[in-house]
N, CA, C and O atoms as a Tinker XYZ file with bonds, in Angstrom:
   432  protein
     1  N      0.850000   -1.173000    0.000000    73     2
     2  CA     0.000000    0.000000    0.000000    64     1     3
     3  C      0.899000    1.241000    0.000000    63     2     4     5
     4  O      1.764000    1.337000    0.870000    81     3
     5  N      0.764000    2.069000   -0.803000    73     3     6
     6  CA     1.385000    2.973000   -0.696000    64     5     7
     7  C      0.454000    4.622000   -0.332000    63     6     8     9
     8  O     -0.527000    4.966000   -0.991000    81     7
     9  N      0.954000    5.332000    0.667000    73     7    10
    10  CA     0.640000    6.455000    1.403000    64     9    11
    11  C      0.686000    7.729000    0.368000    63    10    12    13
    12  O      1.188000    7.907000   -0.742000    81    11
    13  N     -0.040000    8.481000    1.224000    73    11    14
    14  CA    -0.122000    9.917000    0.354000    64    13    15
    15  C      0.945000   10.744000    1.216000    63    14    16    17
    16  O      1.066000   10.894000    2.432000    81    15
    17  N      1.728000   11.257000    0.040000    73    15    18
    18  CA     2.903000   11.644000    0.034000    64    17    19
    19  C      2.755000   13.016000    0.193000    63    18    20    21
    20  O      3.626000   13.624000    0.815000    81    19
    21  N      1.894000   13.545000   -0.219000    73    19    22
    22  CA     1.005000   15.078000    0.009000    64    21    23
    23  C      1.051000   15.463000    1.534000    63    22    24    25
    24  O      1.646000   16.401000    2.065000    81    23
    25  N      0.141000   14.335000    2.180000    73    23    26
    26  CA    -0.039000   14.217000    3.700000    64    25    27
    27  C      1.737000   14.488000    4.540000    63    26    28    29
    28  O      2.179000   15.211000    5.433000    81    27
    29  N      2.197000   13.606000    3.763000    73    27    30
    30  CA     3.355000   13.407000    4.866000    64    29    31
    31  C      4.437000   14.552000    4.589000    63    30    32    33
    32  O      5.274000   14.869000    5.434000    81    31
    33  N      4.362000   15.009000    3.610000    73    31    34
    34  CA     5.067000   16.401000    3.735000    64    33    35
    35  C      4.374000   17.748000    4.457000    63    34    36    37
    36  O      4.737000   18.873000    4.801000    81    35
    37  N      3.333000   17.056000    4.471000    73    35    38
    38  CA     2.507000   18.483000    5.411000    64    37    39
    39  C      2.816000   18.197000    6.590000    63    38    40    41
    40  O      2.940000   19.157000    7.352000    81    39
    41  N      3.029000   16.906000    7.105000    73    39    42
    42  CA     3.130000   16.127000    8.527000    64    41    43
    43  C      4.816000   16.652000    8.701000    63    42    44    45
    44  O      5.020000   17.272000    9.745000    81    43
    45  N      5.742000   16.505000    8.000000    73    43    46
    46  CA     6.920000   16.979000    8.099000    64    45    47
    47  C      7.034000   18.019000    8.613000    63    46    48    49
    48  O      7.349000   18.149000    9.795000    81    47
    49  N      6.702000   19.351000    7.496000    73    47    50
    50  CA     6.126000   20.704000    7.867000    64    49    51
    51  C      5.911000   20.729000    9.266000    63    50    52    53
    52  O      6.595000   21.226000   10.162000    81    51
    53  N      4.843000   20.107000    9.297000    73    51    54
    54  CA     4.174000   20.567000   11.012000    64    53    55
    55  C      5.123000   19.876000   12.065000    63    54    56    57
    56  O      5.574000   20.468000   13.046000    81    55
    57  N      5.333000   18.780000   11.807000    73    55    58
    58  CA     6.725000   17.974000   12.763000    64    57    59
    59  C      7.730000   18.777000   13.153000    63    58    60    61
    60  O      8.307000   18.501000   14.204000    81    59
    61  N      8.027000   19.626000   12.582000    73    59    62
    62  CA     9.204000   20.675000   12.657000    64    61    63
    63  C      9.336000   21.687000   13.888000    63    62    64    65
    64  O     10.417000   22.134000   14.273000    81    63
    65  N      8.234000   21.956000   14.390000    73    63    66
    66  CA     8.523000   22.258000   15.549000    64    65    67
    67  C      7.887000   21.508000   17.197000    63    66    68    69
    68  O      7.093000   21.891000   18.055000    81    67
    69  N      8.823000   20.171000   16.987000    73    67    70
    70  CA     8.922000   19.410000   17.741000    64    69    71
    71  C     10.426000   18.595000   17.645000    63    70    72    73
    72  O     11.127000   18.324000   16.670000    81    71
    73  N     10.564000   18.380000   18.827000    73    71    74
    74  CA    11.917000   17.531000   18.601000    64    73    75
    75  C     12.139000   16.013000   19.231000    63    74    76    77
    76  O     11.439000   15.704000   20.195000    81    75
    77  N     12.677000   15.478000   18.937000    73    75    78
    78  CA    12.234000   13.848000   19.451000    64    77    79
    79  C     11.490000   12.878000   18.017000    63    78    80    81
    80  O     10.996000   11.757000   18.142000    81    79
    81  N     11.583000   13.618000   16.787000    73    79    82
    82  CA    10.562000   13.136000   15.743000    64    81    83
    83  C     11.526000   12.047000   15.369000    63    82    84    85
    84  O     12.727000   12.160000   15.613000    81    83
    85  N     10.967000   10.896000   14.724000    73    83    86
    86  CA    11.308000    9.875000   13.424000    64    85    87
    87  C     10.211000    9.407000   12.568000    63    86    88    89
    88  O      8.996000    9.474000   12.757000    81    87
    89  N     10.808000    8.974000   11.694000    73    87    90
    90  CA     9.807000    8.422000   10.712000    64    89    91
    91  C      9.960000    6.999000   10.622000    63    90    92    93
    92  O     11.112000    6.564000   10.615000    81    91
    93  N      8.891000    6.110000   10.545000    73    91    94
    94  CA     9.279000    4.696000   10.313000    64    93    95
    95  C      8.150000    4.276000    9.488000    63    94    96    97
    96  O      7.063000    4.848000    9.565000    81    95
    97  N      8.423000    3.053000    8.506000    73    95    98
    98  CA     7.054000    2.679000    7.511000    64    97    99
    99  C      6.264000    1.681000    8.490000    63    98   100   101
   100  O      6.818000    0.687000    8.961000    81    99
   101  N      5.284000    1.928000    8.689000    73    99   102
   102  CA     4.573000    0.587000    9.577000    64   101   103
   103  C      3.053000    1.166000    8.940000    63   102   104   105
   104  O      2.835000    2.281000    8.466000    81   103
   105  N      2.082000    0.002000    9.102000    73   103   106
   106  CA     0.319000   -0.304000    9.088000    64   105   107
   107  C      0.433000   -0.018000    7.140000    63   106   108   109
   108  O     -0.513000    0.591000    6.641000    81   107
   109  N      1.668000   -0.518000    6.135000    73   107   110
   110  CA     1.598000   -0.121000    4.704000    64   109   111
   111  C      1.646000    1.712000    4.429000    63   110   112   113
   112  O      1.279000    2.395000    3.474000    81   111
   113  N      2.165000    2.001000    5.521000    73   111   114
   114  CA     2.067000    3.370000    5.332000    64   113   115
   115  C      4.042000    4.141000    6.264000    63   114   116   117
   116  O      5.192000    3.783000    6.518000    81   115
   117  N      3.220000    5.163000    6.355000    73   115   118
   118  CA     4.767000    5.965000    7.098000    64   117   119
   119  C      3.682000    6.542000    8.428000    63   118   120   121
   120  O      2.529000    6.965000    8.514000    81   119
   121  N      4.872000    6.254000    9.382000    73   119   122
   122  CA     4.211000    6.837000   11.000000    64   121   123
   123  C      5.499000    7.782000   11.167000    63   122   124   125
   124  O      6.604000    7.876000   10.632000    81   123
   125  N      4.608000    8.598000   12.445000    73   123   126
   126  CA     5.744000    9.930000   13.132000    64   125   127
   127  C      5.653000    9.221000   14.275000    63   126   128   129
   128  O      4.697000    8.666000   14.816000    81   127
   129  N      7.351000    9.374000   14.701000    73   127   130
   130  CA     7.180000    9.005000   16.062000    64   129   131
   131  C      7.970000    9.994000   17.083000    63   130   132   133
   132  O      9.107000   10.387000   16.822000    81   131
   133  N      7.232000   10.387000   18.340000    73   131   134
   134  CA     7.752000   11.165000   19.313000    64   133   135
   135  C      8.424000   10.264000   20.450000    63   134   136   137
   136  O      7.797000    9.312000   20.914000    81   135
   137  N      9.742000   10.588000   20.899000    73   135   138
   138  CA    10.246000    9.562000   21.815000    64   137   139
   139  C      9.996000    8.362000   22.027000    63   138   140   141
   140  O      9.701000    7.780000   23.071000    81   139
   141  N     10.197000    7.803000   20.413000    73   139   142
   142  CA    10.033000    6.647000   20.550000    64   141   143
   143  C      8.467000    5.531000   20.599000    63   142   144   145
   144  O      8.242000    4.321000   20.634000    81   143
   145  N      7.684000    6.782000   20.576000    73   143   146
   146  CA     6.039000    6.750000   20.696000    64   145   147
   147  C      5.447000    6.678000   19.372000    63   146   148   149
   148  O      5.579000    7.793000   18.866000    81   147
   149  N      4.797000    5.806000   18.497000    73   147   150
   150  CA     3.742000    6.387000   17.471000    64   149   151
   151  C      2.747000    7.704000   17.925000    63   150   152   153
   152  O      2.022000    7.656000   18.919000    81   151
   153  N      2.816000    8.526000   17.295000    73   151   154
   154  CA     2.063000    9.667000   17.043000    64   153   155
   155  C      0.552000    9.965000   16.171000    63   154   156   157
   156  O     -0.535000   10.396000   16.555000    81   155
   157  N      1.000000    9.565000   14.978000    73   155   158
   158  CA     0.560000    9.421000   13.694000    64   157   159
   159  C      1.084000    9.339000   12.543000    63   158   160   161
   160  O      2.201000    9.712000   12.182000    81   159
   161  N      0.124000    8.759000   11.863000    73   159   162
   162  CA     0.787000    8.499000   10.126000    64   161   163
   163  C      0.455000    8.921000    9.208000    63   162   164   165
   164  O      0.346000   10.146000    9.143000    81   163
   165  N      0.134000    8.085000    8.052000    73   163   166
   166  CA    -0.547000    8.446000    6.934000    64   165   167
   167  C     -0.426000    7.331000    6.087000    63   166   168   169
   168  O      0.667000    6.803000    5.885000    81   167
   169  N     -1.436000    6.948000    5.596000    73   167   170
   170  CA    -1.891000    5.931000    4.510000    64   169   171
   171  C     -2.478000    6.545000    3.351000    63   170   172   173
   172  O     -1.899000    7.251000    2.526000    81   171
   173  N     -3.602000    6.227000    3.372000    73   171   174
   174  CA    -4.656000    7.231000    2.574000    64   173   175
   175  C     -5.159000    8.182000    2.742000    63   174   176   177
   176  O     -5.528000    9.118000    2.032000    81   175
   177  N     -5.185000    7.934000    3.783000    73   175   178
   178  CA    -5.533000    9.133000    5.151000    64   177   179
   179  C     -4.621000    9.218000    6.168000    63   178   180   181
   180  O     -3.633000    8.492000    6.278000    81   179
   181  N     -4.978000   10.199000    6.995000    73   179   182
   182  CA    -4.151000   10.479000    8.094000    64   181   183
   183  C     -4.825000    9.225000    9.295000    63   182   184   185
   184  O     -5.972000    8.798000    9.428000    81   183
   185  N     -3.810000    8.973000    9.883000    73   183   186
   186  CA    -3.849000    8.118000   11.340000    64   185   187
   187  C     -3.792000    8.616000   12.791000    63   186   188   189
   188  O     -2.575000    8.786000   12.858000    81   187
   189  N     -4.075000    8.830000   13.525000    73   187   190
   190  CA    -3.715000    9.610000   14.511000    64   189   191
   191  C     -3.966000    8.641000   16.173000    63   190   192   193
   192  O     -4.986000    8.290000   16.765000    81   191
   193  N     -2.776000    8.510000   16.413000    73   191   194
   194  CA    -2.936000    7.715000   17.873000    64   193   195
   195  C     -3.255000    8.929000   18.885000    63   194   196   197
   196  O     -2.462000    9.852000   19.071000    81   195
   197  N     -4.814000    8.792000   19.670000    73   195   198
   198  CA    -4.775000    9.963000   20.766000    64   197   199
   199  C     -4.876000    9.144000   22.125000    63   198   200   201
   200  O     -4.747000    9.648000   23.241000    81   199
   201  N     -5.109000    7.909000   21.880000    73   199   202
   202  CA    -4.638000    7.541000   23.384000    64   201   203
   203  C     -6.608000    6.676000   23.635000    63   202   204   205
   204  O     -7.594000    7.003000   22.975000    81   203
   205  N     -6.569000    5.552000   24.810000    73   203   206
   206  CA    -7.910000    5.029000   24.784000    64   205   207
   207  C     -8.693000    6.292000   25.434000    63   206   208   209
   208  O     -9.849000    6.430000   25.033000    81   207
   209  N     -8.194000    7.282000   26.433000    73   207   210
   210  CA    -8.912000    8.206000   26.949000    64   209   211
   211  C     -9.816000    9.084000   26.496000    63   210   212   213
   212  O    -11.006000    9.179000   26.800000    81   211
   213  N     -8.809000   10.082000   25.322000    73   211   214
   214  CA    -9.054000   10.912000   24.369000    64   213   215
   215  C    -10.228000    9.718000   23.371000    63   214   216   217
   216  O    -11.348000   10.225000   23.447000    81   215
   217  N    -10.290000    8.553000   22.631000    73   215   218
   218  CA   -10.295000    7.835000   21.459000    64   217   219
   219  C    -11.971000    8.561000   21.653000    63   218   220   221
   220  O    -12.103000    9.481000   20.846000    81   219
   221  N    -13.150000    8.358000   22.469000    73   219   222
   222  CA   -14.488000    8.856000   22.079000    64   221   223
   223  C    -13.970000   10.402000   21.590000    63   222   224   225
   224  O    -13.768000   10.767000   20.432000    81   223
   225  N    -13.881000   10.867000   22.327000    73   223   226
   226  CA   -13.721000   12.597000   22.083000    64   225   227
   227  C    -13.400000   12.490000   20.612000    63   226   228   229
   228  O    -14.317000   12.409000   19.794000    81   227
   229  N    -12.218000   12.488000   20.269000    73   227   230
   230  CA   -11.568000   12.348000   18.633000    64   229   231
   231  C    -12.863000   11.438000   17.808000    63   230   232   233
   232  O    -13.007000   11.667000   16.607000    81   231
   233  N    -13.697000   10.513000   18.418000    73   231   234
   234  CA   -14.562000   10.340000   16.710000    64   233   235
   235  C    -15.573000   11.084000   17.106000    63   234   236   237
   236  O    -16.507000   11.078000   16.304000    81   235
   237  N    -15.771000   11.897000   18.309000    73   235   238
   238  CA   -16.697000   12.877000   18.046000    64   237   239
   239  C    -16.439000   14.332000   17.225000    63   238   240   241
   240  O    -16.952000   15.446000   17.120000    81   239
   241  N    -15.417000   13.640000   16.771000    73   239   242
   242  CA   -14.939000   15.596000   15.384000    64   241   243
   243  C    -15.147000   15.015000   14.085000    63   242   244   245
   244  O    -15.338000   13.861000   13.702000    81   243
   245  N    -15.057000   16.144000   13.505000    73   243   246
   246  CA   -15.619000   15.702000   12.045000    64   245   247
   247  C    -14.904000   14.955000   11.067000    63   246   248   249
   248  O    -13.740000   15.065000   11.453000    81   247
   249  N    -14.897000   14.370000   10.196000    73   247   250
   250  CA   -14.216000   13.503000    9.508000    64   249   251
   251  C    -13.509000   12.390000   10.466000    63   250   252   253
   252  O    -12.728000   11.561000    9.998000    81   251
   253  N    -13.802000   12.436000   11.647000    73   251   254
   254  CA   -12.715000   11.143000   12.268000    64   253   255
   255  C    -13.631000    9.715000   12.220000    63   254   256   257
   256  O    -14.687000    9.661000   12.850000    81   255
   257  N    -13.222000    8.747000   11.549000    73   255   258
   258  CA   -13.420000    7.283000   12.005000    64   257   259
   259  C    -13.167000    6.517000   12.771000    63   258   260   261
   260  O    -12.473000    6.912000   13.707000    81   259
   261  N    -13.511000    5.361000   12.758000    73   259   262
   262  CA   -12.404000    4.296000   13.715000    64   261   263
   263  C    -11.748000    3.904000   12.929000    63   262   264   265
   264  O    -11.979000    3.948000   11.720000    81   263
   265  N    -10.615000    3.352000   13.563000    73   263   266
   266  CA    -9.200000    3.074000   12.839000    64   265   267
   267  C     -9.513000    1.284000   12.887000    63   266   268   269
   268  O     -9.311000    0.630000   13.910000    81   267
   269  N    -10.061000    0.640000   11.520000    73   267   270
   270  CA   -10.508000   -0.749000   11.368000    64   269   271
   271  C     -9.094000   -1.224000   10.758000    63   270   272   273
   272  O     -8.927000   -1.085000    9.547000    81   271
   273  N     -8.022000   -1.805000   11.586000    73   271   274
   274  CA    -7.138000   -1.728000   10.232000    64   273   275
   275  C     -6.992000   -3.639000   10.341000    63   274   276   277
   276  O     -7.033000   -4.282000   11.390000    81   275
   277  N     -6.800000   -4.278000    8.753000    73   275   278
   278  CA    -6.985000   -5.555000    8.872000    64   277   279
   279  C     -8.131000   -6.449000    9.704000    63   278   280   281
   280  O     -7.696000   -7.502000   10.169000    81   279
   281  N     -9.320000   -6.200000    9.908000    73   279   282
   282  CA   -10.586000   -6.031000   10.506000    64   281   283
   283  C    -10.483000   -6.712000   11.918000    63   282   284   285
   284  O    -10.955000   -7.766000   12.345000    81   283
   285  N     -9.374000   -5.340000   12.728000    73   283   286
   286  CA    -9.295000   -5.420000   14.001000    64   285   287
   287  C     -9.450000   -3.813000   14.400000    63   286   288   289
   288  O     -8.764000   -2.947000   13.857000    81   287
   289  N    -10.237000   -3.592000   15.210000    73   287   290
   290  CA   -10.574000   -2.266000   15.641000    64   289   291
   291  C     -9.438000   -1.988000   16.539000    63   290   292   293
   292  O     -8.902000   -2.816000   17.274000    81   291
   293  N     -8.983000   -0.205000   16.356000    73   291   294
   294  CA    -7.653000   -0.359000   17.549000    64   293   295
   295  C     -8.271000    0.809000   18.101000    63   294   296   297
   296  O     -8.930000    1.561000   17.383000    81   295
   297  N     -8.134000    0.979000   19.106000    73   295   298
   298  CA    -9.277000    1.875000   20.282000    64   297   299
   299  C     -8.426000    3.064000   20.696000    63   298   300   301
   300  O     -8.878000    3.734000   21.625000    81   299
   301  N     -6.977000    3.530000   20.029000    73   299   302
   302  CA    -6.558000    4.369000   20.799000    64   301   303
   303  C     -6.312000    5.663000   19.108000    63   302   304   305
   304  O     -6.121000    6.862000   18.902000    81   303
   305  N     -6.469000    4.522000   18.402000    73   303   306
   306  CA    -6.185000    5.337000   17.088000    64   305   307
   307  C     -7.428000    5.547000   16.671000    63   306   308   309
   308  O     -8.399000    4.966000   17.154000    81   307
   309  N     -7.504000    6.663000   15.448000    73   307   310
   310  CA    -8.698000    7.133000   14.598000    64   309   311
   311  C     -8.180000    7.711000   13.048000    63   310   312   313
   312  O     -7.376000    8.631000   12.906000    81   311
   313  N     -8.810000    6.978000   11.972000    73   311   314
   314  CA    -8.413000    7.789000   10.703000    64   313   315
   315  C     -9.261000    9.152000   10.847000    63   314   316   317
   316  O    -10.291000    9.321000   11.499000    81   315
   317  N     -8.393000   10.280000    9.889000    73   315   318
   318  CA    -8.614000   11.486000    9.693000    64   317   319
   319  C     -9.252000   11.364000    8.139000    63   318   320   321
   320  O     -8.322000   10.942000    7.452000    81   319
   321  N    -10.147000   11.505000    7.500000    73   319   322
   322  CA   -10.558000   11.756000    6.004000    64   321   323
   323  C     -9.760000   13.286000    6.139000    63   322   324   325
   324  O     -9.531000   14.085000    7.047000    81   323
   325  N     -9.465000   13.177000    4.565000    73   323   326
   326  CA    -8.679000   14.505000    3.870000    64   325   327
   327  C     -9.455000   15.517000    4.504000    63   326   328   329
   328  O     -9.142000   16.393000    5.310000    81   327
   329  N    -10.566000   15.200000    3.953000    73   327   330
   330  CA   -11.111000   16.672000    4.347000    64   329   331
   331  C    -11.429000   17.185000    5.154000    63   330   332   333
   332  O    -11.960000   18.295000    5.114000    81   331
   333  N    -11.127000   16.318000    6.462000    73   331   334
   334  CA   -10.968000   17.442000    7.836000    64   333   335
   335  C     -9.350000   17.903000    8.138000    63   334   336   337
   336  O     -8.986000   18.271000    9.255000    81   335
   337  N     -8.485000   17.826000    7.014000    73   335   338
   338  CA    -7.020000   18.482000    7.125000    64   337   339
   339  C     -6.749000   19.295000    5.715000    63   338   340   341
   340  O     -5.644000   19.274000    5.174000    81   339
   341  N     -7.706000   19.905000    5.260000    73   339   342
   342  CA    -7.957000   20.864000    4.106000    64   341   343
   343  C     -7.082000   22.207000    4.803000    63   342   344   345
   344  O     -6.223000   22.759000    4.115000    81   343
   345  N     -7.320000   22.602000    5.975000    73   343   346
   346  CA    -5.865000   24.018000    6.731000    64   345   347
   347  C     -5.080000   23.369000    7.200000    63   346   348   349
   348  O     -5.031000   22.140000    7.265000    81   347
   349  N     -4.396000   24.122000    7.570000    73   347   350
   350  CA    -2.735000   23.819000    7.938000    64   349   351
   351  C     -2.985000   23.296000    9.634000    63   350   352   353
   352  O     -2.448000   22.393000   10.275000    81   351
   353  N     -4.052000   24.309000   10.010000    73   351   354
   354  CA    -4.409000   24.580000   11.600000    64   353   355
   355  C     -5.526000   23.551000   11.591000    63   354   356   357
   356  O     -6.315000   23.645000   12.531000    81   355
   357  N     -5.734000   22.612000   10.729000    73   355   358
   358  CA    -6.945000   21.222000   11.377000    64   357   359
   359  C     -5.967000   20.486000   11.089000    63   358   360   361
   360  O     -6.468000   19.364000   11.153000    81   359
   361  N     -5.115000   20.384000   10.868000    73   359   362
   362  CA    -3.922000   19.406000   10.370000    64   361   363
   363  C     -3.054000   19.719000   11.829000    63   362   364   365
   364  O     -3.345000   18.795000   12.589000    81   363
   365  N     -2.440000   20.329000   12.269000    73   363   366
   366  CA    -2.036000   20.966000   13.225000    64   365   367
   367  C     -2.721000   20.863000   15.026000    63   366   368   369
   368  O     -2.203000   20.674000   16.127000    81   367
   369  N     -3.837000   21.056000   14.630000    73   367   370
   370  CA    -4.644000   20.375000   15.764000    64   369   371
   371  C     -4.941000   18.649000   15.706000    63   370   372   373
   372  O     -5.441000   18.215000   16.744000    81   371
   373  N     -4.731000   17.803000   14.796000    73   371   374
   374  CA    -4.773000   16.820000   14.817000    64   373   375
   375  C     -3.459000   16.283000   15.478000    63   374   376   377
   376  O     -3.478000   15.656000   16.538000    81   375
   377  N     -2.084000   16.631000   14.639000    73   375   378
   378  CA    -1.107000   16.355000   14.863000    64   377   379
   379  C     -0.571000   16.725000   16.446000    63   378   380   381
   380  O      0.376000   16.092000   16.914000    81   379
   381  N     -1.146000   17.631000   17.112000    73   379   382
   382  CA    -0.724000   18.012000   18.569000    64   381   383
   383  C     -1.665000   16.966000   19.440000    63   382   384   385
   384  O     -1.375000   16.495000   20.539000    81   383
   385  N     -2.835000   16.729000   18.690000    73   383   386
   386  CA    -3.564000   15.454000   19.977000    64   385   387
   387  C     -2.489000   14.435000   19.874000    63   386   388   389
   388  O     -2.068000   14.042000   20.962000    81   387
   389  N     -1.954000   13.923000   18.823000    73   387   390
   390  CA    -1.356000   12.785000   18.364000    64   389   391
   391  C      0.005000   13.247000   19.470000    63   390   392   393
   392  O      0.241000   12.352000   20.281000    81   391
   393  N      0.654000   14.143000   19.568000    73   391   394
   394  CA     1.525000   14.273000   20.225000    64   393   395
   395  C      1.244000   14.463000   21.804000    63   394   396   397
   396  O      1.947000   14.093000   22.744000    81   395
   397  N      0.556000   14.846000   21.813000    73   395   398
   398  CA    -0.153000   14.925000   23.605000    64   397   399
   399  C     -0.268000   13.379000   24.332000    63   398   400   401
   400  O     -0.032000   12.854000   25.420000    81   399
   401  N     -0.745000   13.049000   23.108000    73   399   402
   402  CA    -0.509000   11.339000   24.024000    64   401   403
   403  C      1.174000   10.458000   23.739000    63   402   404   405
   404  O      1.686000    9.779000   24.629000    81   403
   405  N      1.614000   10.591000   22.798000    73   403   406
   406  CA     2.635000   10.456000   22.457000    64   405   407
   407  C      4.159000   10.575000   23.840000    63   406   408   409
   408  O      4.827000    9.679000   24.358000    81   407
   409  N      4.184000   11.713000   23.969000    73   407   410
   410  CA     4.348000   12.813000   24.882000    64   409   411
   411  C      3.767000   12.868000   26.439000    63   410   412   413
   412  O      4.128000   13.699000   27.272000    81   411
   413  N      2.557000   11.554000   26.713000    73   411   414
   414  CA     2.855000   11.560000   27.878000    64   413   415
   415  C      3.131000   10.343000   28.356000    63   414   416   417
   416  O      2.827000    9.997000   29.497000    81   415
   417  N      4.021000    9.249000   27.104000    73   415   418
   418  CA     4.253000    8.303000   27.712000    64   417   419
   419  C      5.651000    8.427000   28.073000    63   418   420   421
   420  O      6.312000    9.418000   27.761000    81   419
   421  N      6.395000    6.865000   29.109000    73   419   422
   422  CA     7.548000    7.411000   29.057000    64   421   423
   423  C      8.553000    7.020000   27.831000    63   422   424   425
   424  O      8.524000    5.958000   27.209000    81   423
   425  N      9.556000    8.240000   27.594000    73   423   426
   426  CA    10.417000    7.866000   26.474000    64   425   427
   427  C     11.237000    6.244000   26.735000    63   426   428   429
   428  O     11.671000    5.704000   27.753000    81   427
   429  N     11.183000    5.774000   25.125000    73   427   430
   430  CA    11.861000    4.659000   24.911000    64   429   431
   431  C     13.320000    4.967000   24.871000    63   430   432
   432  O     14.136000    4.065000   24.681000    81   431
């Protein structure tokens, strides 16, 4: 499977002011990772790990799904459809939940 490459340079972009970032290919796609933490990715869509706490809150926003991947539900992640990361700043607010949980585990 190959990822949208669009996404992940915007994800770069916004990655940039954070430090602790890597990139690794995992779920057929590319993930960000903060200390060692998945964050989020991108496939077709954006991925976003916010944690089981946050996970209702996040599919209560717009465009968020559940994250069905290989038809196993994962309860801490949620896909983003494009079109709730059409600004820089819904892209940006996605990517900081993804780091908020990221960020409060402890570093690897």
């Amino acid at each position: 499977m190959t990822y949208n490459e669009t996404v992940a340079e915007r994800l770069r972009e916004t990655f940039k002011s954070y430090s602790g970032v890597t990139e690794r290919r995992m779920f057929g796609g590319l993930t960000f990772l903060l200390n060692g933490h998945m964050c989020c990715g991108v496939v077709r869509e954006l991925m976003v790990r916010v944690g089981p706490d946050a996970y209702q809150e996040a599919l209560g926003q717009p465009c968020a799904r559940e994250m069905n991947f290989i038809g196993r539900l994962l309860k801490e992640l949620v896909y983003v459809a494009s079109e709730g990361l059409e600004s820089d700043q819904s892209l940006r607010g996605w990517v900081d939940r993804g780091a908020r949980y990221a960020l409060s585990l402890p570093a690897k």
